[in-house]
N, C-alpha and C positions, 0 to 999 in steps of 0.2 A: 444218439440223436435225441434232443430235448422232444418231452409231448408239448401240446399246443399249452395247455395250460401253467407247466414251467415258461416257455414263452410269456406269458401274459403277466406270471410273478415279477420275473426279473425285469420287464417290462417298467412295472410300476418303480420297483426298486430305482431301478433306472434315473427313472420319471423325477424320482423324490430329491434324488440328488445332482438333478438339472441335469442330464444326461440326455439331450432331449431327441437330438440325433439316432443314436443310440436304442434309444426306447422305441422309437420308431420303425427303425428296422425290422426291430422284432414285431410290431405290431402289423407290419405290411408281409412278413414272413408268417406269421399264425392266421392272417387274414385268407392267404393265399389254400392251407389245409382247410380253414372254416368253408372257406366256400365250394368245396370239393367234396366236403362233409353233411355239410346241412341244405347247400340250395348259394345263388344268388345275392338275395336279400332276405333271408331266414331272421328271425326274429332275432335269435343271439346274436347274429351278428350289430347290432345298436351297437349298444356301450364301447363294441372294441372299434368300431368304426369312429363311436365319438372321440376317443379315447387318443387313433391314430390322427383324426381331424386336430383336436387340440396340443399336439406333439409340436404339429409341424408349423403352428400358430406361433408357438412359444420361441420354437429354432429362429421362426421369420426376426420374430422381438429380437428374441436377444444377439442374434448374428448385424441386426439395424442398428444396434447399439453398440456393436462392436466397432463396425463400422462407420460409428461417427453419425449415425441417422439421428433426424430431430425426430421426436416421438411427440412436437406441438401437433395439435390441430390443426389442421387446414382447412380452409373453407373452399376451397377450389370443388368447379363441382366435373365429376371426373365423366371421360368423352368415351371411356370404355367400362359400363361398370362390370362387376365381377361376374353379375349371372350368365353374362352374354359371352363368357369363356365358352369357345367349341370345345367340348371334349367329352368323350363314354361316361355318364352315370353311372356305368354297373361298375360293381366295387372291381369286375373282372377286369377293370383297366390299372387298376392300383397296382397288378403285381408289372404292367409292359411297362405302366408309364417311370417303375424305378429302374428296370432293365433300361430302358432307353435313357435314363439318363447317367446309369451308370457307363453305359456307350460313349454317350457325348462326352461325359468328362474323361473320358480314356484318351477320344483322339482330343485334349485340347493341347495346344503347344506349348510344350512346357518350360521356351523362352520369352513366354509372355512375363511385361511388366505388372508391377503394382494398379497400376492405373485401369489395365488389363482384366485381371484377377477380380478388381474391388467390381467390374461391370458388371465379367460374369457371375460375383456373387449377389449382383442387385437383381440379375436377369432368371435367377436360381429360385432367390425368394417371391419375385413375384409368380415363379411355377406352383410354388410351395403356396403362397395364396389360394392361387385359382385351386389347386388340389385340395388345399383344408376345406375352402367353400365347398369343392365336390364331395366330399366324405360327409362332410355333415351334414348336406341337404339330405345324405339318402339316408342319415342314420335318423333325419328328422321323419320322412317318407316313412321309416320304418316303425319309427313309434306312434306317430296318428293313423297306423293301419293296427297296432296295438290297440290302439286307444279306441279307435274309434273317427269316425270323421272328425275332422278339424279338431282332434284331440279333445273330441269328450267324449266321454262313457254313452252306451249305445241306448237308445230312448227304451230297451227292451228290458230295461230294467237291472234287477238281478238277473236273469238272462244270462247277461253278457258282464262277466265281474274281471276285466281286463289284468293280464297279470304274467309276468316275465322271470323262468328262471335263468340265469344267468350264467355263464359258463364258469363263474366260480362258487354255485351254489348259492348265489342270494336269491332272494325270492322277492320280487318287486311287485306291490300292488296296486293299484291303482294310485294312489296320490303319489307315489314315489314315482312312478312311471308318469305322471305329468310333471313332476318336478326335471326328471330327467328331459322332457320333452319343452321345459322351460330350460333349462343348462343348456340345449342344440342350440335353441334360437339366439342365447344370451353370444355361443360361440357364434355364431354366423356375424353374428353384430359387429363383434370382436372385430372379426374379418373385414366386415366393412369400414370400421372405422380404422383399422391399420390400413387398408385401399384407399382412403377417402372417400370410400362408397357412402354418403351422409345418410340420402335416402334409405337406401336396401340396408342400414346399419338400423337407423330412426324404424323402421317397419320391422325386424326383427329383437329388437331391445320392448318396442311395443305390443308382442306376440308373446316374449319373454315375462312383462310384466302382467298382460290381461290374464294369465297362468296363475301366476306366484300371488295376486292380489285375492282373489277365491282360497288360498290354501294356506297363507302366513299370518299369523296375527301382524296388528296393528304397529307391536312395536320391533319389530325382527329389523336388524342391520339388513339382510339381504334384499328384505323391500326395499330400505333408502338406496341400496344398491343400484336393482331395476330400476325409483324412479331416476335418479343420477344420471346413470347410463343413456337411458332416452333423453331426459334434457340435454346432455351435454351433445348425443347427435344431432338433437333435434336445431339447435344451435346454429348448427353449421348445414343445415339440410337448404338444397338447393332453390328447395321456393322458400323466395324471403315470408311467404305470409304464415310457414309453416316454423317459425323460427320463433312466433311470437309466443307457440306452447313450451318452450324451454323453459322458462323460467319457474310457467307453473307448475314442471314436474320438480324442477330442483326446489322450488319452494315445499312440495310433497317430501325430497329426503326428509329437508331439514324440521319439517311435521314428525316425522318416524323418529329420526333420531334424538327429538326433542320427547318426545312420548318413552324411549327407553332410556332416559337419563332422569328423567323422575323418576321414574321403577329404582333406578341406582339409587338413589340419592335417600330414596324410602329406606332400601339396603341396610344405607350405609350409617341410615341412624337407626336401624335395630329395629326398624316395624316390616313386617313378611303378608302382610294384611292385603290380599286383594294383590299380590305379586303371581307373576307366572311360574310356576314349577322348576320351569329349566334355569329361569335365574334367582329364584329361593336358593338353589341346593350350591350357589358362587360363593368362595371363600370370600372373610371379608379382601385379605388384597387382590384379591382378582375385581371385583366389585369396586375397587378403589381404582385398579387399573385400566376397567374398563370405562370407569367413567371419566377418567382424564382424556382417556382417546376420544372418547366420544363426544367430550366436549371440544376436543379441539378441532372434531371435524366440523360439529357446527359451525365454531370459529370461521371454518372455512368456506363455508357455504353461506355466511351472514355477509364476508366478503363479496361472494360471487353475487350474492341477490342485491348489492348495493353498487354494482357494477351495470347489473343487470337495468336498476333505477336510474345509472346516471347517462348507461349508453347500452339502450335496448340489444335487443340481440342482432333485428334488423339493421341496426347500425355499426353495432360491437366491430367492423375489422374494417383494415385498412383495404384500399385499392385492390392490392394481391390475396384479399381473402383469411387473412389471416389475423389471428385475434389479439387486439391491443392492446392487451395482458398475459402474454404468454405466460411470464411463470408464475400467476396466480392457472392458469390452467395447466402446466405441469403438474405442479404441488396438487391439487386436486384430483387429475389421474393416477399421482401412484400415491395415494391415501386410499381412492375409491377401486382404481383398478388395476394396480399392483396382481403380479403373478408371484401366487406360493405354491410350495413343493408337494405342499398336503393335499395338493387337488384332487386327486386319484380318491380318496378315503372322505369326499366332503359329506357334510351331513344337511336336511333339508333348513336347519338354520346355522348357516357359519357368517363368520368376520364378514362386514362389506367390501373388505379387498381383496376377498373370496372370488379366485376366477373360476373355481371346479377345474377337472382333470382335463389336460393338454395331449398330443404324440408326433415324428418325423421320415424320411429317408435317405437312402446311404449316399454319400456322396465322396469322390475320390480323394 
């Protein structure tokens, strides 16, 4: 019988090679030892709680896509949002709530048609929703009790020097552990904007970025990330009046991004003068390749802000909500928030279409 923490390797392994199902199992099967081991909500248990929340994010993605799901924006503003799912907080419900669904899909009839099938896998994912939202809220609970109230460090000074080892032996200290406590939120977000939850997406992408703006310099991808992320909820967020900050967070990426494309450009003509360390030590192709992306993501945010100029965001969508340029808002989603494999192993400055680490459960 595997230990918990062979669990949690193969886990990632897993994870890395979109296995996402998979990973998750194992992540709801190591969850169930953890909490028998340590407690309820014990401090290690964060990361693997994040870890199984963002599993079953990925499954929801890529099973939408499988199935033919438009992954546009909606503006519709939704009549049940996510928080307001009845179900146990305690991660104690994780191990019934796969038992029980490993029940249901037992008795389901298996001369069901196509049409059938494709329901119960829309009615699957949106359990998979509300569950991701569950895991993560408590793995967020759990780090601003690390942290400290509302995840900052305690007025007590040195006192209280907040700090998590981890059940693979990392050692997390304080700005990592808000970093991390910005990754829950950015996941929650996630969640909402796969929901069309705009709001409760727009409120946690802006919890995510008042984190990451105290702790990243000026020119980090990950920032234009967070502001991204908020504008493009804030967008679609259900009071028109709140719709009208969108633009000035995307205008904020494309600040950031325009701030680390001079750094390149410094690079790339051979001056290190006043450059940042982590991007001094870039080959020159990498430096060449980073800054072609980077420009072309401007590109694409010079589009959206001139979109933005010709038909505000207040106006941006037709009758049904929906926005008058869909595949400039495609394209912009999977440049900015694109899911990669490496999530699991992310670092406090990666790619902007850095989603950090995802996890799922078994299903028949």
């Amino acid at each position: 019988m595997s230990t918990t923490r062979e669990q949690l390797d193969e886990a990632t392994r897993l994870f890395a090679h979109k296995q996402f199902e998979a990973a998750s199992d194992l992540l709801a099967d190591a969850l169930e030892s953890l909490r028998e081991e340590h407690g309820e909500d014990a401090p290690v248990l964060a990361p693997v709680l994040h870890q199984y929340g963002r599993a079953l994010l990925e499954h929801v993605i890529r099973v939408a896509g499988a199935l033919g799901g438009s992954s546009e924006i909606k503006g519709s503003k939704q009549e049940s949002r996510i928080e307001d799912i009845d179900a146990d907080t305690s991660s104690k419900s994780l191990g019934k709530r796969k038992a029980k669904d490993e029940e249901q899909d037992e008795e389901q009839d298996d001369g069901q048609g196509s049409d059938g099938e494709e329901e119960q896998e829309e009615e699957e994912d949106g359990d998979d929703l509300g569950l991701a939202f569950i895991v993560l809220d408590l793995s967020r609970v759990i780090y601003e009790r690390i942290l400290g109230a509302n995840g900052s460090s305690s007025s007590a000074g040195e006192a209280h020097k907040p700090e998590l080892r981890t059940l693979t032996d990392e050692l997390l200290d304080e700005r990592a552990l808000r970093i991390e406590l910005a990754d829950v939120h950015n996941d929650l977000g996630d969640v909402g904007l796969e929901n069309e939850n705009f709001e409760q997406a727009s409120s946690d992408y802006g919890e995510a970025l008042k984190i990451l703006q105290d702790i990243l310099p000026s020119h980090s991808r990950r920032l234009a990330d967070a502001q991204l992320r908020l504008g493009l909820a804030l967008e679609f967020h259900p009071e028109v009046e709140r719709r009208a900050d969108a633009e000035k967070h995307v205008r904020l990426a494309r600040t950031v991004l325009n701030t680390r494309a001079d750094i390149l450009r410094k690079l790339s003509e051979g001056t290190t003068e006043d450059v940042p360390e982590e991007l001094a030590k870039l080959s020159k192709e990498k430096v060449a390749d980073e800054l072609k992306d980077v420009d072309e993501l401007i590109g694409e945010l010079n589009v959206k802000l001139e979109e933005f100029r010709t038909a505000p965001p207040t106006t941006a969508h037709d009758a049904a909500g929906k926005s008058v340029n869909p595949a400039l808002e495609q394209a912009i989603r999977e440049a900015f928030l694109g899911v990669q494999a490496e999530a699991f192993s992310r670092k406090p400055e990666q790619p902007v279409n850095d989603l950090s680490t995802r996890v799922k459960k078994k299903r028949k």
